[in-house]
C-alpha positions as CSV (number, residue, x, y, z in Angstrom):
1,X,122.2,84.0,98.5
2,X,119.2,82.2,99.2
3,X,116.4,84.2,99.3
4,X,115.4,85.8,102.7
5,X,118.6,85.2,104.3
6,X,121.0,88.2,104.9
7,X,121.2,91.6,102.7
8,X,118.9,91.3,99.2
9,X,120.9,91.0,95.8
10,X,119.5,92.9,93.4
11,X,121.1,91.9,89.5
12,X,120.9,94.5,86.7
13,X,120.6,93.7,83.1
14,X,121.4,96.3,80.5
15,X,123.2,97.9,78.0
16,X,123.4,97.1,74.1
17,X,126.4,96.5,72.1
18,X,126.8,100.3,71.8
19,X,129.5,102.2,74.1
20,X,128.1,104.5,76.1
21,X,124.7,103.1,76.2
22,X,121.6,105.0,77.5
23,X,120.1,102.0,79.2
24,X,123.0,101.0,80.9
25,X,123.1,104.7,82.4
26,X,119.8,104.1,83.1
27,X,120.4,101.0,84.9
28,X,123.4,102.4,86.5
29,X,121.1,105.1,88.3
30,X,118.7,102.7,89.3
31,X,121.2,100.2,91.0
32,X,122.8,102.9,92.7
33,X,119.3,103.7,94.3
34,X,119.0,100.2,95.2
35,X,122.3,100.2,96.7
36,X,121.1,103.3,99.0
37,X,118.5,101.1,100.2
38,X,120.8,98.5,101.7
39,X,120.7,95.6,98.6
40,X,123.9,94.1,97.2
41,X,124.1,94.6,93.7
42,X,125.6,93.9,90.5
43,X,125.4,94.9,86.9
44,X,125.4,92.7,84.0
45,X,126.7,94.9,81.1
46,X,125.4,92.7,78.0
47,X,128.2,94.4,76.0
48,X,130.6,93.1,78.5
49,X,129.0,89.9,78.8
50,X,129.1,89.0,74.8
51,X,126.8,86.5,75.0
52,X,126.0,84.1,72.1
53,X,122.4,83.8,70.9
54,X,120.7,81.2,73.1
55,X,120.6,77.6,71.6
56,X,117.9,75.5,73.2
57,X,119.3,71.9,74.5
58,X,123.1,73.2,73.8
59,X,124.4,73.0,77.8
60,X,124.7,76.2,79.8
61,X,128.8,75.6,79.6
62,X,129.1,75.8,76.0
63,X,127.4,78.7,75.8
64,X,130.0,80.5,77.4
65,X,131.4,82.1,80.4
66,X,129.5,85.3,79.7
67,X,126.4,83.3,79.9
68,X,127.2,81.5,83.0
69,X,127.8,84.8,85.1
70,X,124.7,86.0,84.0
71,X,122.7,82.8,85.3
72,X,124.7,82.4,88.7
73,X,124.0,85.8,88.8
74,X,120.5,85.7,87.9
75,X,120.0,82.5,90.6
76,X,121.4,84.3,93.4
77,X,119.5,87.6,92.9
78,X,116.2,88.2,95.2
79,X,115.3,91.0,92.7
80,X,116.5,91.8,89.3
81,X,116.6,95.2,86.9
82,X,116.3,94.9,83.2
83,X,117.2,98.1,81.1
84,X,116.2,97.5,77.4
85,X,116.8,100.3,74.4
86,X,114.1,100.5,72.3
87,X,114.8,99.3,68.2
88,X,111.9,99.2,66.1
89,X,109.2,99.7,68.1
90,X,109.8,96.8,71.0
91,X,112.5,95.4,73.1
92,X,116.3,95.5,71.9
93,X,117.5,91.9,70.3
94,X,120.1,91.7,73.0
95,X,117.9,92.3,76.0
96,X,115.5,89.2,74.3
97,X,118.5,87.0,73.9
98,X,119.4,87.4,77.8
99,X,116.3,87.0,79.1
100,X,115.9,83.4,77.1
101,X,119.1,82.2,79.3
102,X,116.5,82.4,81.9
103,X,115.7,78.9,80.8
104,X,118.2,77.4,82.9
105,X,116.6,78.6,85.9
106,X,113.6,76.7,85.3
107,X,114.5,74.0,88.0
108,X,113.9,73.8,91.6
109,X,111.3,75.2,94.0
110,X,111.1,78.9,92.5
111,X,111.8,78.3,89.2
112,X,112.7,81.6,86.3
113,X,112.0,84.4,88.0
114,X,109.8,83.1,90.4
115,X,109.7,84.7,94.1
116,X,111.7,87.8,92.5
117,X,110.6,91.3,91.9
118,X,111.6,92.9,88.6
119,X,112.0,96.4,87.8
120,X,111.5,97.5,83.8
121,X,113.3,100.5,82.4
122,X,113.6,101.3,78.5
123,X,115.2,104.2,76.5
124,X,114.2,105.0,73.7
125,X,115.5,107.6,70.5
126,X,111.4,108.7,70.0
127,X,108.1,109.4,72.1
128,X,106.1,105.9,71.7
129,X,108.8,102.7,71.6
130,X,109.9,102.8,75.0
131,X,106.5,102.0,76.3
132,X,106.2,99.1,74.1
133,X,109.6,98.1,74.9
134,X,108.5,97.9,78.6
135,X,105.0,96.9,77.8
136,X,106.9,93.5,75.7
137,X,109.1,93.0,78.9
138,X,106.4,92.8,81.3
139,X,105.1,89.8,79.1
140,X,108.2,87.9,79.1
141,X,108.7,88.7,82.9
142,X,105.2,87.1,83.5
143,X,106.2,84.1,81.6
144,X,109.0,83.9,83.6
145,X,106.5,83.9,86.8
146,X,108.7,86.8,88.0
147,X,106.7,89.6,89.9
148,X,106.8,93.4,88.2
149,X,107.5,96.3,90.2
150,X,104.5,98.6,89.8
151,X,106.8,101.3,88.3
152,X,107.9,101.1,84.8
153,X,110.4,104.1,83.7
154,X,110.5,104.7,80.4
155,X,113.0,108.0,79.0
156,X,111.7,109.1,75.5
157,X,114.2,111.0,73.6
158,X,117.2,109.3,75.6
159,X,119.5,111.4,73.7
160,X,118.1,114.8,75.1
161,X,118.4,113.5,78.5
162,X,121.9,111.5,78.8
163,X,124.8,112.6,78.1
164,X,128.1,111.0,76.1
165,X,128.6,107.7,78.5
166,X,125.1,106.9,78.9
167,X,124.7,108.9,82.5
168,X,121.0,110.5,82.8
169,X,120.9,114.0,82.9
170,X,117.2,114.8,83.3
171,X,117.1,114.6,86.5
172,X,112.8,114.0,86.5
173,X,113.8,110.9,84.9
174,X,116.6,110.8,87.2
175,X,114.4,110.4,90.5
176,X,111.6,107.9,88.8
177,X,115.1,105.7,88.6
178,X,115.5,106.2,91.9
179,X,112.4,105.6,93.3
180,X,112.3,102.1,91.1
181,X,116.0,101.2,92.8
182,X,113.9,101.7,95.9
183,X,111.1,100.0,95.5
184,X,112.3,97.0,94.0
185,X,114.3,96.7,97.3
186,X,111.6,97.5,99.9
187,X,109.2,95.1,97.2
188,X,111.8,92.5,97.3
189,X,112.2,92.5,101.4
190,X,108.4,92.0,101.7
191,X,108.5,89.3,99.5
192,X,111.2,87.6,101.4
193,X,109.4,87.9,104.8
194,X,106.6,86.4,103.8
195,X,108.5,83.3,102.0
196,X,108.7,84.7,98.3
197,X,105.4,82.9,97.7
198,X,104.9,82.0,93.9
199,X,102.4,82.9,91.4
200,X,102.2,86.6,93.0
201,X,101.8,89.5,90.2
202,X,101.8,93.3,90.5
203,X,100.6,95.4,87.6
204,X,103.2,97.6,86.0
205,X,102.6,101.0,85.4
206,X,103.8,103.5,83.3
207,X,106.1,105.8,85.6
């Protein structure tokens, strides 16, 4: 969907290669929220997904049919989630390697993320890695020229707050997911009405 026309797409990104993964609850929350809000969605569960580690120059085909979903997906989407664990202190490996298949987006008008809103959420096992998880993502989302939402969620202590399949069960963590879902659709729709115009930044803030 081209951006502006119709109902807003909004693409989530999550999971590790762990079943029941807290991020992926996570994400699952959020989307839901966006759903509420009148956005298409869709959710890219990186464990479902397999993808291969990104090969610069190798073409987009032989990388897979798990990496082409997730860069039709990612070109159709007028907003996209991305739900990271935290591993040693930044950004799961997985969540990296995703976001570098971003790469085959950088053609066109709005190239990467460019002209789409993007909404951060990390879990993390302690009390300090999420926020660097999400602090790292805003950096790559940046580079990517996509715009983030001014609400970061971050759960410390994921395991305390979800339960066996990844589902939140905190529900003050619960309802900052929500509100993100939201916002990155009513973000997203003021972005399309005014044209998505490029090179726009909003500062993310812990939430």
């Amino acid at each position: 969907m081209a951006l502006g026309e119709g109902r807003l797409k909004v693409v989530g990104i999550g999971g590790t290669l762990r079943e029941g993964s807290a991020s992926l609850g996570a994400l699952g929350r959020a989307l839901a929220a966006a759903g509420e809000a009148g956005a298409d969605t869709e959710i890219l569960d990186l464990r479902e997904l397999n993808l291969p580690m990104y090969e610069p120059g190798l073409p987009l085909e032989e990388h897979g049919p798990g990496a082409e979903r997730l860069v039709a997906a990612l070109r159709g989407a007028d907003a996209v989630i991305v739900s990271t664990a935290a591993y040693h202190g930044t950004l799961a490996g997985v969540t990296k390697n995703a976001l570098d298949f971003a790469q085959f987006l950088s053609g066109g008008e709005h190239p990467y993320f460019d002209g789409k809103v993007v909404g951060l959420i990390s879990t993390a096992g302690g009390e300090q890695a999420g926020a660097n998880a999400t602090g790292a993502m805003v950096h790559v989302v940046h580079a990517l020229r996509g715009v983030v939402a001014p609400l970061v969620v971050s759960i410390p202590k994921a395991w305390q707050r979800t339960d066996g399949s990844g589902a939140v069960t905190d529900e003050s963590y619960g309802r900052r997911l929500d509100s993100l879902g939201g916002l990155v659709v009513d973000l997203a729709g003021g972005l399309a009405a005014r044209g998505g115009p490029a090179g726009t930044e909003l500062v993310g803030v812990a939430g």
